[in-house]
Structures are given as C-alpha cells and as structure tokens.
C-alpha positions as CSV (number, residue, x, y, z in Angstrom):
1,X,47.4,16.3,13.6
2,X,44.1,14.3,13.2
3,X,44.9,10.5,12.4
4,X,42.3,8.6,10.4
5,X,41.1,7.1,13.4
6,X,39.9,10.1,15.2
7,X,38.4,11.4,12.1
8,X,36.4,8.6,11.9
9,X,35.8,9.3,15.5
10,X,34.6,12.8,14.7
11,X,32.7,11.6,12.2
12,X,30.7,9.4,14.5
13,X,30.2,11.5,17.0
14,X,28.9,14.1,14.6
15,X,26.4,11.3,13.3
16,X,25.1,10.0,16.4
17,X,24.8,13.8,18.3
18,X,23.9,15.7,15.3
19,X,19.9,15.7,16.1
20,X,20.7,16.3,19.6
21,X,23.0,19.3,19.2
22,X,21.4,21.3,16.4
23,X,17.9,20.9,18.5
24,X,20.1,22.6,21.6
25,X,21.6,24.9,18.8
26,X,17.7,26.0,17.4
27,X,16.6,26.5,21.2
28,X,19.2,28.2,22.5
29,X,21.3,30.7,20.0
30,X,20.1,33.5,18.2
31,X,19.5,33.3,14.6
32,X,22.3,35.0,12.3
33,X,21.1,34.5,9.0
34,X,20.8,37.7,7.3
35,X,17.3,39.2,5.6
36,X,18.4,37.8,2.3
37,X,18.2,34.3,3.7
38,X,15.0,32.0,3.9
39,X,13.5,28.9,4.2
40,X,11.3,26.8,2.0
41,X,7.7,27.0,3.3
42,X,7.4,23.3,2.5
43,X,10.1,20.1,2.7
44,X,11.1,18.7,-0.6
45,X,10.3,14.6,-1.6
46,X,13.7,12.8,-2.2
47,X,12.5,10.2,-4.8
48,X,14.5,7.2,-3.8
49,X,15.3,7.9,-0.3
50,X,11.6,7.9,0.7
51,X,12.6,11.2,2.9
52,X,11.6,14.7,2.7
53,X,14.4,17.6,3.0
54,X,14.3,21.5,3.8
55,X,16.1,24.0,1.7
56,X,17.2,27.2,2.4
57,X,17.9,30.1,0.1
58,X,20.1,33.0,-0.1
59,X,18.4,35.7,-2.8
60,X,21.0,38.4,-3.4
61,X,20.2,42.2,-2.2
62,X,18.5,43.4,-5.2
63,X,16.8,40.3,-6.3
64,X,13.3,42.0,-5.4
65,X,13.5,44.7,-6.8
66,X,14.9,44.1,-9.8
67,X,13.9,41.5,-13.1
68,X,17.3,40.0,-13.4
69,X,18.3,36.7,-12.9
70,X,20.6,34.9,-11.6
71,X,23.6,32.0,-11.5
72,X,23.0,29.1,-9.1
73,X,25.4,27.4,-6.4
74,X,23.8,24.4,-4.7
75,X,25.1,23.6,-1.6
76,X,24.8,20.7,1.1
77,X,25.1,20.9,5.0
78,X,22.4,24.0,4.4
79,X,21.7,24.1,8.3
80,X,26.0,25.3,8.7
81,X,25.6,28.1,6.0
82,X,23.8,31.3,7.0
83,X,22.9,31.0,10.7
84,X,24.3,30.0,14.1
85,X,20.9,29.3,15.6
86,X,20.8,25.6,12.8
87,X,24.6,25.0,12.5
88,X,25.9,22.9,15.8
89,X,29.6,23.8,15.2
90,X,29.6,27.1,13.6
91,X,28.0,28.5,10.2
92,X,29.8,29.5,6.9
93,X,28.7,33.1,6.7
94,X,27.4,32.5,3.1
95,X,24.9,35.5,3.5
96,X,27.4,38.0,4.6
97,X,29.8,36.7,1.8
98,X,27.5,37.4,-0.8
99,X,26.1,40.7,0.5
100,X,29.6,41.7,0.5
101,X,30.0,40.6,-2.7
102,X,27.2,42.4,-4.0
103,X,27.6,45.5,-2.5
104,X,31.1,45.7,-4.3
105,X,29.6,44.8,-7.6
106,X,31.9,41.7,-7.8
107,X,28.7,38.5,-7.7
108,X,25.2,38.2,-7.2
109,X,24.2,34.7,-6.8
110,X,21.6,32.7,-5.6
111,X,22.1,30.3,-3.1
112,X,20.5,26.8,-2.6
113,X,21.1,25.6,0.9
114,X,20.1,21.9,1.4
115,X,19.9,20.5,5.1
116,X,22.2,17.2,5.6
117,X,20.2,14.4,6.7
118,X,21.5,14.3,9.9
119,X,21.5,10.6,11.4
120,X,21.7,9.6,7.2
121,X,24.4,12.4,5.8
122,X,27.5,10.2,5.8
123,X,25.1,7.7,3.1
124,X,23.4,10.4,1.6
125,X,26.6,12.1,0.7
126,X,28.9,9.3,-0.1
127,X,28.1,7.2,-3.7
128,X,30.3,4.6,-2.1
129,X,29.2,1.9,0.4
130,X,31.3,2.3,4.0
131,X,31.1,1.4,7.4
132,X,28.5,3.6,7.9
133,X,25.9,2.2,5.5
134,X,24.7,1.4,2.1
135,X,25.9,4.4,-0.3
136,X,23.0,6.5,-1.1
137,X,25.3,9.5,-2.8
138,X,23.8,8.5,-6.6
139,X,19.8,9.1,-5.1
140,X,20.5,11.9,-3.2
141,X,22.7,13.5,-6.6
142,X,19.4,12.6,-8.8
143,X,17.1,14.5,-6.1
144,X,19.5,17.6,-6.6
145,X,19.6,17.1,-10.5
146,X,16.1,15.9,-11.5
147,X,13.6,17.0,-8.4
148,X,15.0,19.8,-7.1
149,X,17.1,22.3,-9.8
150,X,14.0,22.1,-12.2
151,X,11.7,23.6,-9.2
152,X,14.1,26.0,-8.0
153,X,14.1,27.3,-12.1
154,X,10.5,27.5,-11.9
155,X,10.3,29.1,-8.8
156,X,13.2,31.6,-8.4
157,X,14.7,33.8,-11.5
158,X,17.9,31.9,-11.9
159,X,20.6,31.6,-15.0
160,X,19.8,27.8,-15.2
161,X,22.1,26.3,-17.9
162,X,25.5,24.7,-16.9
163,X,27.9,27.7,-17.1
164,X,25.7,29.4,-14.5
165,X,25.2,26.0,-12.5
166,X,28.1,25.1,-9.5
167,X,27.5,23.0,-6.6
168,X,29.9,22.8,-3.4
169,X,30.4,21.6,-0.1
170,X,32.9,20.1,2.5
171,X,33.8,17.1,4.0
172,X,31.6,14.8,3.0
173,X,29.8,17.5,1.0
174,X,33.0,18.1,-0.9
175,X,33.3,14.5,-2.0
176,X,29.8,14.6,-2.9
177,X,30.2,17.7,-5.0
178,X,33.3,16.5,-6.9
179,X,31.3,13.5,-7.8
180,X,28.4,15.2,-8.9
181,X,30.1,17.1,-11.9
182,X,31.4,14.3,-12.6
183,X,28.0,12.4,-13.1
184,X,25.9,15.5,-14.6
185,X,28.4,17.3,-16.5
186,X,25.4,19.1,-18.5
187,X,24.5,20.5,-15.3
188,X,27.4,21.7,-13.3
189,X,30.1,23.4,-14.6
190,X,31.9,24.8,-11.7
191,X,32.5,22.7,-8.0
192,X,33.7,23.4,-5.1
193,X,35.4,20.8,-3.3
194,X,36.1,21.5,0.4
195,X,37.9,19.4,2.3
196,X,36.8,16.0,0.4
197,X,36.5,12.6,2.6
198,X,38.2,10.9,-0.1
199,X,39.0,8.0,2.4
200,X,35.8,7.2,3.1
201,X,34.7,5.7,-0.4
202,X,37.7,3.3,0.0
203,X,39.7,2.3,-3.4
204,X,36.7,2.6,-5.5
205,X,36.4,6.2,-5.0
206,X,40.2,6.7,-6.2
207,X,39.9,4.9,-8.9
208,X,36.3,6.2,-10.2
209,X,38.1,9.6,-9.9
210,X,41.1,8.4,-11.7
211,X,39.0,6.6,-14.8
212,X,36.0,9.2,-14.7
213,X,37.1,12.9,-15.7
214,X,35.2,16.0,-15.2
215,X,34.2,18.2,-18.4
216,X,37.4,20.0,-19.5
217,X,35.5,23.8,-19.2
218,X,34.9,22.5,-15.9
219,X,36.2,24.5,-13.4
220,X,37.5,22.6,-10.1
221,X,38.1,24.4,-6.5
222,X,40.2,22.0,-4.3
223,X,40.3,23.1,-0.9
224,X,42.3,21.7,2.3
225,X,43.6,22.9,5.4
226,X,47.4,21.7,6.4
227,X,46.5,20.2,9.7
228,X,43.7,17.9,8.7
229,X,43.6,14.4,9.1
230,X,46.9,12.7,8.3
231,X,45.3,11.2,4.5
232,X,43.3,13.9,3.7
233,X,46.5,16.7,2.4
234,X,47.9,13.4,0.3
235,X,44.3,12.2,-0.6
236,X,43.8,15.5,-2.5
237,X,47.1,16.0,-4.1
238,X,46.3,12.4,-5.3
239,X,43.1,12.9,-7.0
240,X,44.3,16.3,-8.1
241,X,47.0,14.8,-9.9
242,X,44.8,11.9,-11.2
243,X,42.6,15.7,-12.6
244,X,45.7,17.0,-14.4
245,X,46.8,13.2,-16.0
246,X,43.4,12.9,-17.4
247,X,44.2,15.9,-19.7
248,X,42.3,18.3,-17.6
249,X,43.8,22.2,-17.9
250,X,45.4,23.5,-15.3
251,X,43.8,26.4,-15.6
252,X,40.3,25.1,-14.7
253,X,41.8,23.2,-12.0
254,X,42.9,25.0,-8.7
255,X,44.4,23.2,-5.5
256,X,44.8,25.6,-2.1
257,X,46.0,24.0,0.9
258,X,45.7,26.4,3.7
259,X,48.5,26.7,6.0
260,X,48.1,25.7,9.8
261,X,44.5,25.3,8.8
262,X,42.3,22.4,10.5
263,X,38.9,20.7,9.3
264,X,36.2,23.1,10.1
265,X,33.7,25.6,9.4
266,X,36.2,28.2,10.0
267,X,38.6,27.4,7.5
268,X,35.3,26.5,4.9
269,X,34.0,30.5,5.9
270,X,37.4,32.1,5.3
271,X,37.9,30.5,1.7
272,X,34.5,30.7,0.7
273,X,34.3,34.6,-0.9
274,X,37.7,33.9,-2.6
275,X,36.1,30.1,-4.4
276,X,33.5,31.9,-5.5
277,X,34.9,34.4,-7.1
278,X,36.9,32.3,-9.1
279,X,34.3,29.7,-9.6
280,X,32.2,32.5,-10.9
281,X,34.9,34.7,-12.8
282,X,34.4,35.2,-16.1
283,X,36.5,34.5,-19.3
C-alpha cells in the first residue's frame, strides 16, 4: 500500500506535470466525450482568485427536445469526467453513466464539469493552509455558490433549489465537496465524497468536521478504495464516525470502502452510477 509519503509524492508530481501532461493528452488522444457533453464557449471569472475557469456540461439525452428541467451535480476535476483527450490519467465516464441512466429511466441530470486549476488545484480545493500553499478552498466554494450556480440557472433548465442541488468529487475534490455542504447547506443537499485528502488539511480539518455538521436531510456518499494510502481508509472511518456522533442518521449517511481498490479514476468511474443513484433516489 501507498504510505503518506508517496501520496504526497503523487500529489506533487501530479501538480508540477499536470499542464505538461493534459497538453500531450489534448494533442495526442482522441476525444471520448459523448454528444451530450460540451464546453462553455467562454471561461468563467473566479472573484477572489483573480483567475478565469472553463466548465463543461453534460445535458441528458432528451434535454433538447423536451421543456423539462433538471437536478444539478457540480463537479470538480471537469477535464477527468467525460473525455480521454482532457483527462491525463484516465476519465470517469460521466457521459456514458448518465446516458445509461437515462435510457433506463432511472436519472436525468445535468452535469457541471469544472476544470481544476492545474498548477493551483491542491489550494483551490483545500479550505486549509498546507505545504502546498495558502488555502484558497472558501473562494473557490464562493465561485461555485455565488458566481457560477446562479448562471448555470439562468442559462440551462435545471431544478435549482437544494434537494435538486449535489456537488462531488475525489481526492482533493472529495474533501472539497464534503466541506462545501457543510458551508452552504441551503445549497447542497446531497455530496459525494470520493476518496477525501483528509490528511492534507492537518488537525484543523478533523476537527472543523467533528464541530461543524452537515444538514440532517443531507445525504452523504463516502467513498474509498482498500489499498489507498495508509491514513486515508482510517481518515474516513474517522470523520464518518465524527458524522454519526453529531446526531447525523445513518440513513443519510453511507460509507463504501471498495475492496482491493486503489486511488484512481478507475475506482471513481466504477462507483460513480451506483452514488448517484442513491444521492438522487427519492423518498
């Protein structure tokens, strides 16, 4: 197994190649991203981070031909969700999930796909200063909360009031997800929290866990694969438990650790049709 030290290895390598890697992944691979899925014609201002940022979206099947509308998951990492040609280790297969999805009549979402900041991710998606940087996690939450959900309301025909609002991600974009509905619990009322770099955000990320608890018709999707680094099983079970003791139901509250499972996007793609559906379920 991964010790903490060579996850922090990974992690730097990831940082200080990412830029290189998905410009080789962009020239190189053809694009997988389904018809469903497209980008944003212009890059979004981050108030506070003095920093624009693409999105990409994932419109179900029917969504133009029909008047409906839809509920919302926002996700990070957007570049790993729909296509092999922007994700340097692999994509999630969001698209194909959903289309799936739809075609069975189980879920029709939209999907919000927001690009990491590369070279700035491990501050943009942690609200806790590290060795990396000064946090930027609360500005880059507000850009998702207060710049960008009331344009993609405008814009797209979504569901836009809390029950029909989730947000999700892993690794860093798990911690960042968990800590998002807990800061904007009129907002989000589902997460899902892949993976989560707990250890990165140091003492003061347990304990804001521990003291701050998530809306109790929140509905929390803890994910983690066996064989990832040697805190991250016990990191989760920890704040999991710290969930439960705050009076949280169990119900609303789900922990899957994945057998023989390692940290990567093939363990996030495998899990992901299965989170949503009970993210999304109703009742």
């Amino acid at each position: 197994m991964l010790n903490k030290r060579m996850a922090l290895l990974c992690l730097t390598v990831i940082v200080t190649m990412g830029v290189t890697l998905q410009a080789m992944a962009e020239a190189y691979r053809p694009s997988t991203a389904q018809p469903e899925v497209s980008v944003l014609p212009q890059e979004i201002d981050m108030p506070g981070l003095a920093r624009k940022r693409r999105i990409r979206m994932y419109l179900p099947p029917d969504y133009a031909t029909s008047n409906k509308r839809y509920p919302v998951l926002y996700m990070h990492d957007g570049q790993n969700l729909f296509d092999d040609a922007t994700s340097y280790i692999g994509e999630w297969h969001v698209d194909e999930s959903l289309n799936d999805l739809a075609r069975a009549g189980k879920l029709e979402l939209i999907v919000v796909g927001i690009d990491n900041g590369m070279e700035k991710r491990m501050t943009e998606l942690n609200p806790w200063n590290s060795r990396f940087g000064t946090a930027e996690g609360r500005q880059y939450v507000d850009f998702v909360v207060k710049t960008l959900k009331p344009m993609i309301d405008q814009e797209f025909r979504t569901k836009p009031d809390r029950a029909n609002t989730a947000i999700m991600g892993s690794s860093m974009g798990g911690l960042i997800s968990h800590y998002a509905i807990v800061q904007y619990p009129e907002v989000f009322s589902k997460a899902g929290i892949f993976s989560p770099a707990y250890w990165i955000g140091g003492p003061d990320c347990f304990d804001f866990f521990a003291t701050h608890a998530a809306a109790k018709d929140a509905r929390l999707y803890f994910l983690m694969g066996e064989l990832e680094g040697d805190s991250m099983v016990p990191d989760v079970r920890r704040v999991d438990d710290d969930v439960l003791k705050s009076g949280h139901p169990a119900a609303n509250a789900l922990l899957k650790v994945v057998p023989g499972a390692h940290h990567n996007e093939t363990l996030w793609s495998a899990e992901f049709e299965q989170a949503v559906l009970w993210l999304f379920k109703s009742g």
